[in-house]
C-alpha positions in Angstrom: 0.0 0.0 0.0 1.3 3.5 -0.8 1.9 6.5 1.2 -1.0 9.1 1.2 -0.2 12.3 -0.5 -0.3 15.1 1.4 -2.9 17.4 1.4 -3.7 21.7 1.0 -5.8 22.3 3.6 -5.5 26.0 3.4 -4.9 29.1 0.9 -4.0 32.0 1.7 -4.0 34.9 -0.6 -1.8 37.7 -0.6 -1.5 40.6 -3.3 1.2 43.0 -4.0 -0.9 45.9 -2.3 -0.4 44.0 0.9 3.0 43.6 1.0 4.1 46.8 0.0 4.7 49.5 2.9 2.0 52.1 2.4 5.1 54.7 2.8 7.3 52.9 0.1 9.5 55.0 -2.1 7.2 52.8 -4.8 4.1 54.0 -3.7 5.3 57.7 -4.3 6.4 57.7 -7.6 3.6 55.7 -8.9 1.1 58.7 -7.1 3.6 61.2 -8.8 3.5 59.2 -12.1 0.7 58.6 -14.7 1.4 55.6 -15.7 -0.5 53.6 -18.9 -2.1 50.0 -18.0 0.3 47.6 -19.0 0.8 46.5 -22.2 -0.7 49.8 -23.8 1.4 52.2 -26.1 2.3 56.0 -25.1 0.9 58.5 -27.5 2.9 58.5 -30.9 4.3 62.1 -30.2 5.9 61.0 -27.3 7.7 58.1 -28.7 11.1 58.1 -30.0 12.3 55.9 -32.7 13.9 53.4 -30.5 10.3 53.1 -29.3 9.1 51.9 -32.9 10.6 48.5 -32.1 7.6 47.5 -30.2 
């Protein structure tokens, strides 16, 4: 007979708001900064042509 595998019992979750310091160096620039959702493009005016390779 073989050993029973062990079992989760439990979950925990945990997001990056949590874990970052509400007085983080992080959370200050990102107030101070507008920055685009992820995987959105800046405005083509503001783009320079090293940019173009996305």
């Amino acid at each position: 007979m073989s050993k029973p595998t062990p079992q989760q019992t439990e979950l925990e979750m945990v997001t990056l708001e949590q874990l970052v310091p509400g007085d983080h160096l992080l959370r200050k620039v990102d107030a101070a900064i507008n920055f685009p959702p992820n995987g959105s493009k800046p405005p083509a005016s503001s783009r320079s042509a090293s940019a173009n390779l996305f």
